[in-house]
Phi, psi and omega in degrees: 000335187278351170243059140255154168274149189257330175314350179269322208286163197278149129315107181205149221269202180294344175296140179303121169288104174316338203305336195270343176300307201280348175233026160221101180287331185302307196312288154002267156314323187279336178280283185342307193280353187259006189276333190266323161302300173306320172312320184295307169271023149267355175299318164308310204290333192270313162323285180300356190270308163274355167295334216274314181303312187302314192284347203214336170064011158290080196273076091275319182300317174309313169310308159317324201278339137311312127353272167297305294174340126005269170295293167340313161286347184282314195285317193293324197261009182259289177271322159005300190300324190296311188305322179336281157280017157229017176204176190303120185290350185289281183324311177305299202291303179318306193303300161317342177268342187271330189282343178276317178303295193325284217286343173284290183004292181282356181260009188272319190295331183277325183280337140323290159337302241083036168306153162214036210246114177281348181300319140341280192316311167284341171311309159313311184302311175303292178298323149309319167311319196300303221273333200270327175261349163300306210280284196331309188323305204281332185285323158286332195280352182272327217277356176275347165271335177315290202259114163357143139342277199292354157288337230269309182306314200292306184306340186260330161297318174299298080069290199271325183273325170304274156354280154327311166291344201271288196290334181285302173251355181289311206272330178278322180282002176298304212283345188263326169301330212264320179264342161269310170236010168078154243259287204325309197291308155327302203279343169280344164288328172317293198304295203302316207288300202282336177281002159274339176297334184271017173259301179279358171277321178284315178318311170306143186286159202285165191195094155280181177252150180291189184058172170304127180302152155252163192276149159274121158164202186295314225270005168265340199284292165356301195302284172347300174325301179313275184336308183261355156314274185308359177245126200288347176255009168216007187279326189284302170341329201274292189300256018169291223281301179297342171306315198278334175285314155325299215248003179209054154244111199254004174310325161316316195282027197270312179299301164258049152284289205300353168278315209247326186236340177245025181014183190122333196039229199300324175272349163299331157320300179309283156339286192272071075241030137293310183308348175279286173323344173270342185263002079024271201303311197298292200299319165251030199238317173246055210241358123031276180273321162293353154321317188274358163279124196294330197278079188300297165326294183300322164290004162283303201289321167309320205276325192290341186275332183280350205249327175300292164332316209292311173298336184286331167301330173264350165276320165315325168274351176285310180258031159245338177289353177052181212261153175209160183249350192162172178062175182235141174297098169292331209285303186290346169303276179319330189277338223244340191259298163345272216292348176271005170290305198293357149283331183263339158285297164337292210285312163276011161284310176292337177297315201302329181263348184277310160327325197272314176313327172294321195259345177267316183245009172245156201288149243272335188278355180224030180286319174333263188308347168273351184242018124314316209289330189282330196285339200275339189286330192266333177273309185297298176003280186290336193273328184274301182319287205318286171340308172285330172296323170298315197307320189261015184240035147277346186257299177214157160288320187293340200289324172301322174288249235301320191277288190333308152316294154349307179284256223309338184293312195290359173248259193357336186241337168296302183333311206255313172289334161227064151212094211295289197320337183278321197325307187303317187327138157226153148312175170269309191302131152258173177259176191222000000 
């Protein structure tokens, strides 16, 4: 970039670049399909949970299905990953995409029967989940051959809009499928939804990993480890992303702020926990001029200090509204729905670089097993977040968001000042 002029380079505004849709058509298909896929399953994620409630009237039984599926995704996502990078990722992707389309099937076909057995069910739930990180695994270790270098940010922004669309109508259109036409019929829009992903999967060109082949077993899961431990531009991004899922997730509390403290019930639930998802959608819908920052690294450790604030800012509004016997806290509601958009903008400004820094800089035979290593962050994360969040709201509701907010600012901001390799970063490529 340093012998281009930048001043030659098009001009472009705050709108999401479209450019990796429109000049990698393989990319093109493979998003697209994952977008009505990602929709599709959240329609199963939200269906099962309340099928699981109707037949047993349990939040414990609805709990298992997370629970069972726990481990099985830590080990698929530690050794799993290894297949990635050791056979042709096209063929991987496949195969994990037939055991995930398979396992909605059979539970559409069991709600169909009439089932009421949950062992089935969690069983199936389990092989999607397991398949479902497979899949994720491969779809990243692929999408750095689809797409350019200097493309790479724009595509983790595209990326941030797929998502963002999955949480946003997938879980209202479970509810609106589920009260209208019933479980059977739901879990088959699931099956229909995933068999459009296989039009951008068969398609893709064969995509082996560069480098010396690798052994299947622990010393490859090793190799992986080394790697992101010894590379000085991702271990601390890598370290950063677990600190913020720990310590700055508050969702567990949404059911009683709404009982207790912004009153409203079930939909101020709903209301809080969109808002982090419209500021996702939003946040890469004008991510256009933020694509475009070279210092990648500084920008993870800024958005993780804003993602921190944000939270720290919502205990604080938590624990300035106090208790209600009825009606709704509007003032402290609205305030509180702000600041989790602007959690959902942080937390995906920083993903577009910590993704893009993962797939650029770490090397290609060994990307597989390094976003194992991120899937294990993503699956354990939210469960130790949950865990520290019960803990402390024996104490207070507010006490988990505002200190926990607190903690990530202060390692976000110790992080990007002296951990000089993310500090440092630059693309070789920059975009354009």
């Amino acid at each position: 970039m340093s012998d281009l002029d930048e001043s030659a380079l098009p001009r472009r505004g705050w709108a999401i670049d479209l450019t990796p849709l429109r000049e990698n058509p393989a990319y093109a298909r493979l998003w697209a399909g994952g977008v009505t896929s990602g929709i599709g399953a959240q329609l199963t994620v939200v269906a099962i949970g309340v099928q699981i409630y109707d037949l047993t009237e349990s939040t414990f039984a609805v709990a298992l299905v997370g629970i069972i599926a726990f481990g099985p995704m830590i080990i698929v996502g530690v050794f799993g990953s290894s297949l990635v990078d050791a056979f042709d990722r096209r063929i991987v992707l496949i195969w994990a995409a037939i055991a995930s389309w398979a396992s909605v099937a059979g539970i559409a076909t069991l709600s169909w029967l009439g089932n009421e057995n949950l062992v089935p069910l969690y069983v199936l739930t389990t092989l999607a989940s397991v398949s479902s990180t497979i899949v994720g695994t491969a779809r990243f270790a692929i999408l750095p051959r689809l797409v350019p270098a200097r493309q790479l940010p724009a595509a983790a922004a595209l990326s941030g809009v797929s998502a963002g669309l999955q949480v946003t109508f997938g879980p209202a259109l479970a509810g609106l499928l589920i009260s209208g036409i019933g479980f059977a019929w739901t879990y088959s829009i699931d099956v229909i939804l995933y068999t459009t992903a296989f039009i951008g999967i068969v398609t893709l060109p064969p995509i082996r990993p560069e480098g010396k082949r690798i052994s299947l077993g622990p010393r490859s899961v090793l190799e992986g480890i080394t790697f992101l431990a010894s590379s000085p531009a991702l271990r601390a991004p890598f370290l950063l992303h677990v600190v913020c899922m720990v310590f700055g997730r508050p969702q567990v509390l949404y059911p009683a702020l709404a009982a207790t403290v912004f009153g409203g019930g079930p939909f101020v639930v709903g209301l809080l926990s969109s808002s982090a998802a419209i500021g996702v959608l939003t946040s890469s819908a004008v991510s256009g001029r933020i694509v475009r920052i070279r210092r990648q690294g500084v920008a993870v450790g800024l958005a993780a200090v804003g993602f921190g604030v944000s939270i720290l800012a919502v205990g604080l509004v938590i624990g300035g509204a106090g208790t209600r016997d009825s009606g709704v806290a509007t003032g402290p509601l609205v305030a509180a729905c702000i600041l989790l958009f602007f959690v959902g903008v942080s937390d995906n400004i920083a993903a577009i670089f910590r993704t893009t820094m993962m797939q650029s800089a770490a090397p290609d035979a060994v990307r597989g097993r390094i976003q194992g290593l991120t899937t294990v962050v993503l699956t354990a994360g939210p469960r130790v977040g949950d865990a520290w969040v019960g803990a402390l709201s024996t104490v207070s509701l507010w006490a988990a968001p505002a200190i926990g907010g607190a903690i990530i600012v202060l390692v976000a901001a110790a992080t990007t000042r002296w951990a000089r390799g993310m500090r440092e970063y630059e693309p070789i490529e920059a975009p354009r």
